[in-house]
N, C-alpha and C positions, 0 to 999 in steps of 0.2 A: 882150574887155576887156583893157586895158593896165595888166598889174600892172609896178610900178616898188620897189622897192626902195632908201632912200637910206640910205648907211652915213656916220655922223658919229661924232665926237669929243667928246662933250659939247657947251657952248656956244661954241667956239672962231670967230671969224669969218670963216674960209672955212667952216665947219658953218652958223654962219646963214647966208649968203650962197647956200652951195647948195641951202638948206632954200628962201630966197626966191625964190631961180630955178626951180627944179625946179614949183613953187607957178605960176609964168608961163610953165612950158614946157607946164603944162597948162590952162591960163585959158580955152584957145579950145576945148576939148574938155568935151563934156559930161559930169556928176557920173557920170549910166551908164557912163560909157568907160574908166573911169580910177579903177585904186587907187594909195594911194601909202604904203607903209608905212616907217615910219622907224625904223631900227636903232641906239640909240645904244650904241657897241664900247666904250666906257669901262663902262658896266651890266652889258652880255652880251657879255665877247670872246669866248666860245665859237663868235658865230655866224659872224665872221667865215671861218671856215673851210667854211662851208656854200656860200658863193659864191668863196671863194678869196680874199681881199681884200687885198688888200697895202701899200694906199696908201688915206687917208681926204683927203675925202671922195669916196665912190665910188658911182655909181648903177649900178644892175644893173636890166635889163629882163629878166626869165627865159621870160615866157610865148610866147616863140618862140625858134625852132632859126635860126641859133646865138644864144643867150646872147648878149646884148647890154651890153656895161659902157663906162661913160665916167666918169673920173678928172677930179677937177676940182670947180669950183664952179659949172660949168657956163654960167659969165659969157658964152661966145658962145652964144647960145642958137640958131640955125641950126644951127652943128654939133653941136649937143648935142639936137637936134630930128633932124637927119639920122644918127648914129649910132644912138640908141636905135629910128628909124625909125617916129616921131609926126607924124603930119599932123594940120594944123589943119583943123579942121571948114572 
């Protein structure tokens, strides 16, 4: 399974924007395959330091070696597909 992690800022609009993409980076993959848990660091900045986080908004893929992160809103979705390393069904 493909847990994904996305660290936002409240409602800021690169926060929505990568909330929306990240939502179509996994469109093609089925509900089984794929979690997506959302962090907002304005709530809990505690957690920020659990993935390192340094720059919002930030997806983190952790359930593989290495740790997988892309910075961004994730607007080119290819590369943002090919980093986290999600193939569409």
């Amino acid at each position: 399974m493909i847990s994904l992690k996305l660290y936002i800022a409240g409602q800021t609009a690169r926060s929505m924007l990568a909330l929306n993409n990240i939502k179509k980076l996994t469109a093609e993959l089925s509900e089984n395959d794929y979690e997506i848990k959302i962090i907002n660091l304005l709530e809990t900045p505690e957690l920020a330091s659990v993935d390192a986080i340094i720059a919002i908004p930030t997806t983190v893929r952790a359930d593989c070696t290495p740790v997988r992160k892309v910075i961004g809103d994730l607007s080119n979705l290819e590369a943002a597909r090919l980093a986290l390393d999600i193939c569409a069904a």
